[in-house]
C-alpha positions in Angstrom: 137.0 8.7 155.6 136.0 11.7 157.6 137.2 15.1 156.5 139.8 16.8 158.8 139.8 20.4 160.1 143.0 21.1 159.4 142.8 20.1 155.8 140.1 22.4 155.6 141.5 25.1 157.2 144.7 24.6 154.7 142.8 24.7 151.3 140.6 27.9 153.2 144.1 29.2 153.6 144.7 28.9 150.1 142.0 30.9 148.9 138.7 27.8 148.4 135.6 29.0 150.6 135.0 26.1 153.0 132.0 24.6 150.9 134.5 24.1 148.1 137.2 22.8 150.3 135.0 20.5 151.9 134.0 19.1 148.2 137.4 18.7 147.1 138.5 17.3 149.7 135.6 14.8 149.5 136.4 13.8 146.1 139.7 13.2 146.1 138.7 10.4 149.0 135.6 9.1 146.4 137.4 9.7 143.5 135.0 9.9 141.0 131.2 10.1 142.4 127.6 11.1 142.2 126.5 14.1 143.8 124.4 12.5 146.3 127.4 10.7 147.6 129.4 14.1 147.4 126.7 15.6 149.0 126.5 12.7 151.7 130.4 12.8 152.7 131.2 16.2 152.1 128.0 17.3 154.4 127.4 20.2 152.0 123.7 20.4 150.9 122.6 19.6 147.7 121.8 22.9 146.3 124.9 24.2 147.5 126.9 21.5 146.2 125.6 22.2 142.4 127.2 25.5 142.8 130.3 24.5 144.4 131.3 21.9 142.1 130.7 24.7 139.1 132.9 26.8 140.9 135.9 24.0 141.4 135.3 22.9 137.7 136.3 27.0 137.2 139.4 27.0 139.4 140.4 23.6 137.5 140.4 21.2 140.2 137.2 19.1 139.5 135.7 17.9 136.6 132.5 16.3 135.3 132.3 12.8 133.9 129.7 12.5 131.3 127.3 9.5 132.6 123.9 9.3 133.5 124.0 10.5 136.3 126.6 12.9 135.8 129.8 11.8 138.1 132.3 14.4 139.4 136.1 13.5 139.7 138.7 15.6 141.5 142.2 16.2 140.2 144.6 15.0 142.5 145.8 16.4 145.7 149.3 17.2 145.1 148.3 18.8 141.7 145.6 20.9 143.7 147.5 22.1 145.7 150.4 23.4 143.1 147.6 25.1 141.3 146.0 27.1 144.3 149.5 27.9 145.4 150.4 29.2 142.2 147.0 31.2 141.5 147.5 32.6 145.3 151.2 33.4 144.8 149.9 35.6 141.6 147.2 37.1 143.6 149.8 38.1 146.3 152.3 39.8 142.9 148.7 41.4 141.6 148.2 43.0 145.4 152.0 44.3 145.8 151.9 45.5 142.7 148.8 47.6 143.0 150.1 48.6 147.1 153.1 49.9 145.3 151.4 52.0 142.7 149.3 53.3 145.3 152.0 54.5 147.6 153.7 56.0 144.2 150.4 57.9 143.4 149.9 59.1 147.1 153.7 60.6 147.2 153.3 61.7 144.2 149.8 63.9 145.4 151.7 65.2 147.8 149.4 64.2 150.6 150.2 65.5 153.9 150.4 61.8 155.8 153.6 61.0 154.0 154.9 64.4 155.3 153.6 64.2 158.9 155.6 60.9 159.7 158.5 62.5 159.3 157.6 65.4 162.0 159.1 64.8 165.7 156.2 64.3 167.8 155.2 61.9 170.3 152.8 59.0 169.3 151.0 56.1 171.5 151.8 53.1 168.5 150.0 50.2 169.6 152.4 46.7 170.0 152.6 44.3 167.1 153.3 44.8 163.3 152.6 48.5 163.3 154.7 48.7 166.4 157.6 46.9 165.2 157.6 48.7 161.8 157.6 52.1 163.3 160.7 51.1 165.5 162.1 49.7 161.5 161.8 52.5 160.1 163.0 54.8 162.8 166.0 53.0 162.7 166.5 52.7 158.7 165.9 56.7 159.0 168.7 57.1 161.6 170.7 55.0 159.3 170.0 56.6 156.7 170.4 59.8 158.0 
């Protein structure tokens, strides 16, 4: 039952730091457990894994059994995995939302870089996504006209 990279990566994709990915993902293979077990198969250190499992009972996707010792149980992975999806699809509508209010606010200013694309000069644009919006817009522009 050793914890794969590429699960790891996925839930640090989907917004958990590493520690916490690495203690889900360890409890949903123990299912309900002590910390020292957590602790043992997770390979996050004890004092680390106090606050991470606070922080995964926050997001929803752990929660504490009340035993002696207290246990920890994981919700499951396909319900984890909805949930982080859903809180990072929100994030992403929170972040448009504000990128678009700031470009209204900086048109609105009338600040001089909104003017200045629109002059003809010559510019070095380095390749990639800059690059290939820069050739987008030109051509939505001559479209446009």
């Amino acid at each position: 039952m050793k914890l794969r990279n590429y699960e790891i990566q996925t839930l640090n994709e989907l917004g958990l730091s590493i520690l916490q990915a690495r203690a889900y993902l360890a409890l949903v293979r123990l299912g309900s457990a002590k910390v020292k077990t957590i602790c043992k198969f997770s390979n996050v250190a004890r004092a680390d894994l106090y606050r991470t499992l606070n922080s995964l009972q926050e997001l929803g996707l752990v929660e504490k059994v009340i035993e002696v010792p207290f246990k920890f149980r994981a919700i499951p992975m396909d319900q984890g995995l909805v949930l982080l999806l859903k809180r990072r699809s929100e994030e992403e509508k929170r972040i448009r939302s504000k990128t678009l209010y700031l470009i209204r606010d900086f048109k609105k200013s009338g600040n001089s870089e909104f003017s200045e694309a629109n002059d003809s000069k010559f510019v070095l644009v380095p390749s990639g996504n800059l690059f290939i919006a820069r050739v987008k817009t030109a051509i939505d522009q001559s479209i446009l006209g």
